[in-house]
MIFITOR-661118 format. One record per atom (N, C-alpha, C, CB): residue in one letter; atom name; x, y, z. Coordinates in Angstrom, 3 decimals. Last residue first. Glycine has a CB too. Layout:
BEGIN
 residu atome        x        y        z
      a    CA        X        Y        Z
...
# end
This chain:
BEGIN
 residu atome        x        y        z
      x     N   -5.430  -20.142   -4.681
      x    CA   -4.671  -19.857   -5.855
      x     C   -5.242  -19.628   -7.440
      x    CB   -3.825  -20.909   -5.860
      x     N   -6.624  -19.255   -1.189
      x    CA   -7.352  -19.054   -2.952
      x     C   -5.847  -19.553   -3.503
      x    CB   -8.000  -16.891   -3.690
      x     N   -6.652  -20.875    1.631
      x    CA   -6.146  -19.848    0.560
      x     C   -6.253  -20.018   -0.442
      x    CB   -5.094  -19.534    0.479
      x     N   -6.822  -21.847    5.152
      x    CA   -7.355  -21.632    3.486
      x     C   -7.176  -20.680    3.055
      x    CB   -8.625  -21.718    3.092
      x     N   -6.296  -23.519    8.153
      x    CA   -6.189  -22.542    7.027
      x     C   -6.686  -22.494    5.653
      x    CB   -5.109  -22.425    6.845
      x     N   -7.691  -25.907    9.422
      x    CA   -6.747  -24.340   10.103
      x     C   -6.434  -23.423    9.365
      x    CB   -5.342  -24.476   10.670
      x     N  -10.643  -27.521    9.464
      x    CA   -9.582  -26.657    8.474
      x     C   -8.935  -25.448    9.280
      x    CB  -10.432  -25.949    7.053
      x     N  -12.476  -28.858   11.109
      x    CA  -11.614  -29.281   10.592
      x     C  -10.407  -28.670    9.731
      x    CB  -12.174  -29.921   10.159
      x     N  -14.958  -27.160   10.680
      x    CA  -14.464  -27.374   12.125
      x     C  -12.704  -28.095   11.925
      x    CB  -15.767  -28.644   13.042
      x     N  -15.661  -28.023    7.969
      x    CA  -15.623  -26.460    8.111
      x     C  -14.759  -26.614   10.071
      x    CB  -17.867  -25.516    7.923
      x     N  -15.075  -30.749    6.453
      x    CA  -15.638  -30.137    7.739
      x     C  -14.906  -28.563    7.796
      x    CB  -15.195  -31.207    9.217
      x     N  -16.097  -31.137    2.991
      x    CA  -14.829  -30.640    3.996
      x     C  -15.583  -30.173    4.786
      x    CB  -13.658  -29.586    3.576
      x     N  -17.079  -33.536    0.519
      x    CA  -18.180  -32.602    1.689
      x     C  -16.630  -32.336    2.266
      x    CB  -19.777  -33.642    3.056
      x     N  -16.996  -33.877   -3.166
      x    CA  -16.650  -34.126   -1.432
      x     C  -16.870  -33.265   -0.312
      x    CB  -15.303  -34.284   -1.193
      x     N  -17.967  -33.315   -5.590
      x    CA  -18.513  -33.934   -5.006
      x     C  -18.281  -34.449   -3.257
      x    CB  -18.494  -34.643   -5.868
      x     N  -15.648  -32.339   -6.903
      x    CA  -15.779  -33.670   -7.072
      x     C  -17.017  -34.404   -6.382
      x    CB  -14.576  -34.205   -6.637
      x     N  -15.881  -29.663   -6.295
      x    CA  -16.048  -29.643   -7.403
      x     C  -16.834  -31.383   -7.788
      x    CB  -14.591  -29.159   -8.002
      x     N  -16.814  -29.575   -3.055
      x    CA  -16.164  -29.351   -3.602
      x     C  -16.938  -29.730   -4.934
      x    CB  -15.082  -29.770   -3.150
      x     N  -18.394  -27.839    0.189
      x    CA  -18.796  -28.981   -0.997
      x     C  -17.595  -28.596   -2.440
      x    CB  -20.900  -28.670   -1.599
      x     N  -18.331  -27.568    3.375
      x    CA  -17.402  -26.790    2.363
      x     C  -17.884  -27.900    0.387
      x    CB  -15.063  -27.102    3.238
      x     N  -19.684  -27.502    5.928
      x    CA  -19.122  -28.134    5.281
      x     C  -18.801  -27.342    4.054
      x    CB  -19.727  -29.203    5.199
      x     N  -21.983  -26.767    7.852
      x    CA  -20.534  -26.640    8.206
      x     C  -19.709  -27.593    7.172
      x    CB  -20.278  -27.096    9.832
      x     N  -24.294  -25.539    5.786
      x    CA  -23.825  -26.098    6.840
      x     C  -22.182  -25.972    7.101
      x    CB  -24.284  -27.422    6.728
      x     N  -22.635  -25.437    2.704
      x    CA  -23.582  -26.107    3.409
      x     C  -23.586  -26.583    4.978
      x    CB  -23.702  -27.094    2.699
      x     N  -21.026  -23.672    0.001
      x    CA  -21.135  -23.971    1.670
      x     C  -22.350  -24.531    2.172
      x    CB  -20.996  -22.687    2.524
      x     N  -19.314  -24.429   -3.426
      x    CA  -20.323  -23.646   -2.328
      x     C  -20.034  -24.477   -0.683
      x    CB  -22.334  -23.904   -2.950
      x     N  -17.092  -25.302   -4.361
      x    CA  -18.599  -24.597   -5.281
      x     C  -19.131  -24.291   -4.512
      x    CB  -19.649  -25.323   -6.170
      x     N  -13.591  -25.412   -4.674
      x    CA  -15.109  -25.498   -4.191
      x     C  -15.864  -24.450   -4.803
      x    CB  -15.299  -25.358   -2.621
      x     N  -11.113  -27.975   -6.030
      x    CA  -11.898  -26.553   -6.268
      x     C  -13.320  -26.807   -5.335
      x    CB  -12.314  -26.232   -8.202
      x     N   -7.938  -28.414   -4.092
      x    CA   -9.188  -28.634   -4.631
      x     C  -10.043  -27.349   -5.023
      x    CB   -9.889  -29.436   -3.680
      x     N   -5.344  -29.902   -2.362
      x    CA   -5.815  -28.910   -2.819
      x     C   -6.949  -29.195   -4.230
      x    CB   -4.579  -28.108   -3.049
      x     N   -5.089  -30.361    1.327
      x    CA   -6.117  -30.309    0.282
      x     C   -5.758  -29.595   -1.069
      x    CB   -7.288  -29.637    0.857
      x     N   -2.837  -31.403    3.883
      x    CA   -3.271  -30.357    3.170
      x     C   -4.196  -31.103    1.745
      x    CB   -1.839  -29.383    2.783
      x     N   -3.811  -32.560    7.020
      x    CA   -2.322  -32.517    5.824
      x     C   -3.294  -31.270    5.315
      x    CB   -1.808  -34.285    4.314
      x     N   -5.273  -33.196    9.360
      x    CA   -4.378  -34.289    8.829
      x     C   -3.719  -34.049    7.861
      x    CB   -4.917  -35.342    8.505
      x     N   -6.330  -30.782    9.721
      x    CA   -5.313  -31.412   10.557
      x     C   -4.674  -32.188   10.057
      x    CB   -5.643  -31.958   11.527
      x     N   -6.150  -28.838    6.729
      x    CA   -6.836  -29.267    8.071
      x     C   -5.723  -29.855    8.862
      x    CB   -8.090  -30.380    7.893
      x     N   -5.573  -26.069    4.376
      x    CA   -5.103  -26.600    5.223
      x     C   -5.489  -27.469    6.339
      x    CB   -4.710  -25.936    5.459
      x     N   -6.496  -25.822    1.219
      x    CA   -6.824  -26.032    2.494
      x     C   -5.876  -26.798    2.986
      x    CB   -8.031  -26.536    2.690
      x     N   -6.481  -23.863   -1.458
      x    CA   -5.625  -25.057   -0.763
      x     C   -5.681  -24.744    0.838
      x    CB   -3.868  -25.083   -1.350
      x     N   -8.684  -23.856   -4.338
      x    CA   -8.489  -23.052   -3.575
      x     C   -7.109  -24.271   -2.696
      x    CB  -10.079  -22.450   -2.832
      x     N  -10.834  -22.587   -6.668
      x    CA   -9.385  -23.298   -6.856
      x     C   -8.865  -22.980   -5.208
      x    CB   -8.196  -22.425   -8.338
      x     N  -13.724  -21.790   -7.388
      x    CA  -12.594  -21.496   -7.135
      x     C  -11.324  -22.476   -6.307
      x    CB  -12.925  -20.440   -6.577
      x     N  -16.856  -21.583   -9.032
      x    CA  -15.540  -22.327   -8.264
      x     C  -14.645  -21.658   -8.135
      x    CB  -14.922  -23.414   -8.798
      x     N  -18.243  -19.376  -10.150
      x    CA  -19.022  -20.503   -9.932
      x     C  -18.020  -21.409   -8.851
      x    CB  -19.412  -21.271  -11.463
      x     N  -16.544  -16.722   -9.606
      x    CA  -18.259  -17.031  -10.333
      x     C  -19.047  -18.477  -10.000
      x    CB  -18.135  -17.090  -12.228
      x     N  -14.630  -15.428   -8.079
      x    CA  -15.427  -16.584   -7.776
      x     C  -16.831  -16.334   -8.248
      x    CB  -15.395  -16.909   -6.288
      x     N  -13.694  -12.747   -8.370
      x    CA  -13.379  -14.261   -9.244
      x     C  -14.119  -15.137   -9.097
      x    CB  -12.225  -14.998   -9.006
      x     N  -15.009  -11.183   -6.615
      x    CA  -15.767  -10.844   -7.820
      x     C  -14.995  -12.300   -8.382
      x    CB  -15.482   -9.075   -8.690
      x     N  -16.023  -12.511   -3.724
      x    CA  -14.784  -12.217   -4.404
      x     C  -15.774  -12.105   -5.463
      x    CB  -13.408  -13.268   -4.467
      x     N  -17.288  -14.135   -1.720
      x    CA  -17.769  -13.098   -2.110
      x     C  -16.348  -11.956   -2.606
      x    CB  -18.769  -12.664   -0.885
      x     N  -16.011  -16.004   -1.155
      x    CA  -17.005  -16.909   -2.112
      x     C  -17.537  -15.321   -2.541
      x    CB  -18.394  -18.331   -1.224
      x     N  -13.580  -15.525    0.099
      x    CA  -13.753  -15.979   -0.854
      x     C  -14.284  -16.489   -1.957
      x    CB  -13.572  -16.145   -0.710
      x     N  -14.973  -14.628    2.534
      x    CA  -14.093  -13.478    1.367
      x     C  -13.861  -13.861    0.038
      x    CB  -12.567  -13.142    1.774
      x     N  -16.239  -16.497    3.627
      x    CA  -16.876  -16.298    3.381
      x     C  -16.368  -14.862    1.872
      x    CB  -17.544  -16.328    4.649
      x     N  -13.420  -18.222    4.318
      x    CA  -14.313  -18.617    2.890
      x     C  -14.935  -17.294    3.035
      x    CB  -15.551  -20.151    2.831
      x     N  -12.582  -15.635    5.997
      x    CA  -12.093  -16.645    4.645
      x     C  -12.611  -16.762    3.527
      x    CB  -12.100  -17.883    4.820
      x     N  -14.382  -15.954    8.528
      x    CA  -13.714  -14.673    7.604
      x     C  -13.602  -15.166    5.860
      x    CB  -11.826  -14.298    8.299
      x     N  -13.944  -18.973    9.060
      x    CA  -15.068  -18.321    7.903
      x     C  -14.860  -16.928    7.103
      x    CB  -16.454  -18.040    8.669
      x     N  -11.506  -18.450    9.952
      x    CA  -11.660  -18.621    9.098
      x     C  -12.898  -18.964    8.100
      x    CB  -11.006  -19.059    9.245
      x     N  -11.643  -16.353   11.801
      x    CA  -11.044  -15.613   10.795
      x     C  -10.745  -17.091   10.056
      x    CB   -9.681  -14.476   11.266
      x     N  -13.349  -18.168   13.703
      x    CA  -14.088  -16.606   12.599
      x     C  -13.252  -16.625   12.206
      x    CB  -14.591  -15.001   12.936
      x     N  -11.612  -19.834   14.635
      x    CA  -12.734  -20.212   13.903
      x     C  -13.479  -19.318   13.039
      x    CB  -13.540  -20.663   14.703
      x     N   -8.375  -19.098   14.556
      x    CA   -9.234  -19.193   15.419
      x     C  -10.427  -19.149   14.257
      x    CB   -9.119  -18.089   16.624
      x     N   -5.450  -18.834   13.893
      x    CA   -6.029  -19.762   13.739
      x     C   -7.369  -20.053   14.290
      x    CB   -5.308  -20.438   13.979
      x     N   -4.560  -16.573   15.270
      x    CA   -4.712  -16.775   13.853
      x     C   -5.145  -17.456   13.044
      x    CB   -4.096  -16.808   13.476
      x     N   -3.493  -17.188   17.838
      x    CA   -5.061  -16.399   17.822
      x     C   -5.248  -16.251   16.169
      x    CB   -5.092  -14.522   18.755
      x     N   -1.944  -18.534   17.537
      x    CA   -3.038  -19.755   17.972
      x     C   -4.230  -18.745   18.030
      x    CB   -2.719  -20.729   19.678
      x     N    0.069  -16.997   16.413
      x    CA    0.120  -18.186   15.436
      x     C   -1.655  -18.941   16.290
      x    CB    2.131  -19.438   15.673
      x     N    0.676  -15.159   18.405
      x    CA   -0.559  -15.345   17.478
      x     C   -0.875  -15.770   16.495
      x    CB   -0.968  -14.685   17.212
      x     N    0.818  -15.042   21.998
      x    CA    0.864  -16.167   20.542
      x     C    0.259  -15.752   19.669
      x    CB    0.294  -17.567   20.572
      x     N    1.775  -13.899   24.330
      x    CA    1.183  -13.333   22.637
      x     C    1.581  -14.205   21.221
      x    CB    1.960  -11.659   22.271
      x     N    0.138  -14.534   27.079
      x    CA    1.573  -14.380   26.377
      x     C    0.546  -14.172   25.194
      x    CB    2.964  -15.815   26.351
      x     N   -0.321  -14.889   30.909
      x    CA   -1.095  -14.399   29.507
      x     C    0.341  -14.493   28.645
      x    CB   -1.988  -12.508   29.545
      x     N   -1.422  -16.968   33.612
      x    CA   -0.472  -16.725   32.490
      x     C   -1.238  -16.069   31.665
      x    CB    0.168  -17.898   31.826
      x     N   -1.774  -17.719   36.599
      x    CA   -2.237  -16.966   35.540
      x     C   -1.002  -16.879   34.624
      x    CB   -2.819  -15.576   35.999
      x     N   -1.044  -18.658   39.506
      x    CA   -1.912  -19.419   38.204
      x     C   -2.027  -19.225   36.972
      x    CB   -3.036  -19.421   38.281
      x     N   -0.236  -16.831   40.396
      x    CA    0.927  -18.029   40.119
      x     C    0.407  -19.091   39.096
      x    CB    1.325  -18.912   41.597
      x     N   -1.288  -15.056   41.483
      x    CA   -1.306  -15.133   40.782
      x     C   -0.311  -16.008   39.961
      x    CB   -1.534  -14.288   40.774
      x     N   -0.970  -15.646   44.661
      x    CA   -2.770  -14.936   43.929
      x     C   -2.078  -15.088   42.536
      x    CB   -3.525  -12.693   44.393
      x     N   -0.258  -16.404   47.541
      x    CA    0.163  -16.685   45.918
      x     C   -0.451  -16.838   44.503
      x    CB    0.647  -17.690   45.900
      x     N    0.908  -15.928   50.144
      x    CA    0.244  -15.810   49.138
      x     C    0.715  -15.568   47.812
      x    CB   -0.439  -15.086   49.408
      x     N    1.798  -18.085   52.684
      x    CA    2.620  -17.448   52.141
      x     C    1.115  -16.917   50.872
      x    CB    4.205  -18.457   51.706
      x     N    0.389  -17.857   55.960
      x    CA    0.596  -18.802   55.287
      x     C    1.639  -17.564   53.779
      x    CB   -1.166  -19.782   54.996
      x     N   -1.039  -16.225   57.829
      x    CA   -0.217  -17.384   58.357
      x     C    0.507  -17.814   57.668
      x    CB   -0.740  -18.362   58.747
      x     N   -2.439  -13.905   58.709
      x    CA   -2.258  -14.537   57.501
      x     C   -1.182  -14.904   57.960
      x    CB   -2.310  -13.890   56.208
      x     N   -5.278  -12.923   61.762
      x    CA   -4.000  -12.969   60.992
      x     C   -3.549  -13.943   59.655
      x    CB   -3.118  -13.263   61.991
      x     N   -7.846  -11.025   61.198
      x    CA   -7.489  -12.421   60.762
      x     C   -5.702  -12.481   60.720
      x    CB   -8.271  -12.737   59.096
      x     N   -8.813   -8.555   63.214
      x    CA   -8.726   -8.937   61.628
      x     C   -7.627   -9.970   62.279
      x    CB   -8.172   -7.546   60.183
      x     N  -11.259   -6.225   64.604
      x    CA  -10.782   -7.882   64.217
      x     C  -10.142   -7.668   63.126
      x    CB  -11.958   -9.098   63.910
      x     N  -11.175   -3.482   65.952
      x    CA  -11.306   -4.006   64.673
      x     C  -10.604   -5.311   64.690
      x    CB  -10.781   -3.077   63.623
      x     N  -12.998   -2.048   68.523
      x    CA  -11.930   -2.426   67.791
      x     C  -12.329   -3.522   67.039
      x    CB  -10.806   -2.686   68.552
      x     N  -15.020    0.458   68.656
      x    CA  -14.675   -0.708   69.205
      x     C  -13.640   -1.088   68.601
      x    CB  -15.571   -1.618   69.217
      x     N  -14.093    4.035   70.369
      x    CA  -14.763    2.841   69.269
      x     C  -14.331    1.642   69.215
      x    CB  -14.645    3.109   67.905
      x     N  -15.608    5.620   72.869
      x    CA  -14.353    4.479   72.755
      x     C  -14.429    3.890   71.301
      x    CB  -14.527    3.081   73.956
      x     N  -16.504    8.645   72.681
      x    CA  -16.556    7.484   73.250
      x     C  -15.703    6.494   72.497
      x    CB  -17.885    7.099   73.373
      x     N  -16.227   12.097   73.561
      x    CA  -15.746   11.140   73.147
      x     C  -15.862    9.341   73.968
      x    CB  -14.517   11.772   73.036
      x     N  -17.365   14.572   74.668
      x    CA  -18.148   13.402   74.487
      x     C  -17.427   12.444   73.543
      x    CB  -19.525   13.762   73.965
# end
């Protein structure tokens, strides 16, 4: 009792494929070092440091150059310094205590 099974369509491929010509991965990690948690990481290491009683002395890095200044606390996305000046927290690629 063998019966016939039907046969199987399939599509011929005409053309050349090229599934992954799009994709790139590489190991930058100058741009994964710079990423938004490791720098709250940061401040937040920095404000919960036993030195930091009231300020701390610190040198920010943003886009347009470098800072160096004391801060007193965090508000929101801003960083409030000694003098009274608000720093965008979205704005800073690096920061480091001296």
């Amino acid at each position: 009792m063998k019966k016939d099974l039907p046969s199987v369509y399939a599509n011929p491929i005409n053309k050349e494929i090229k599934n992954n010509s799009s994709v790139y991965y590489g190991k930058n990690e100058e741009i994964r070092g710079m990423s938004k948690e490791n720098i709250m990481e940061k401040i937040n290491h920095i404000f919960a440091s036993i030195h930091h009683v009231y300020k701390s002395n610190v040198l920010i890095y943003t886009k347009s150059g470098q800072i160096k200044t004391t801060i007193v606390g965090k508000s929101g996305n801003y960083l409030l310094t000694l003098n009274g000046d608000k720093i965008n927290i979205l704005d800073i690629t690096d920061i480091e205590r001296i």
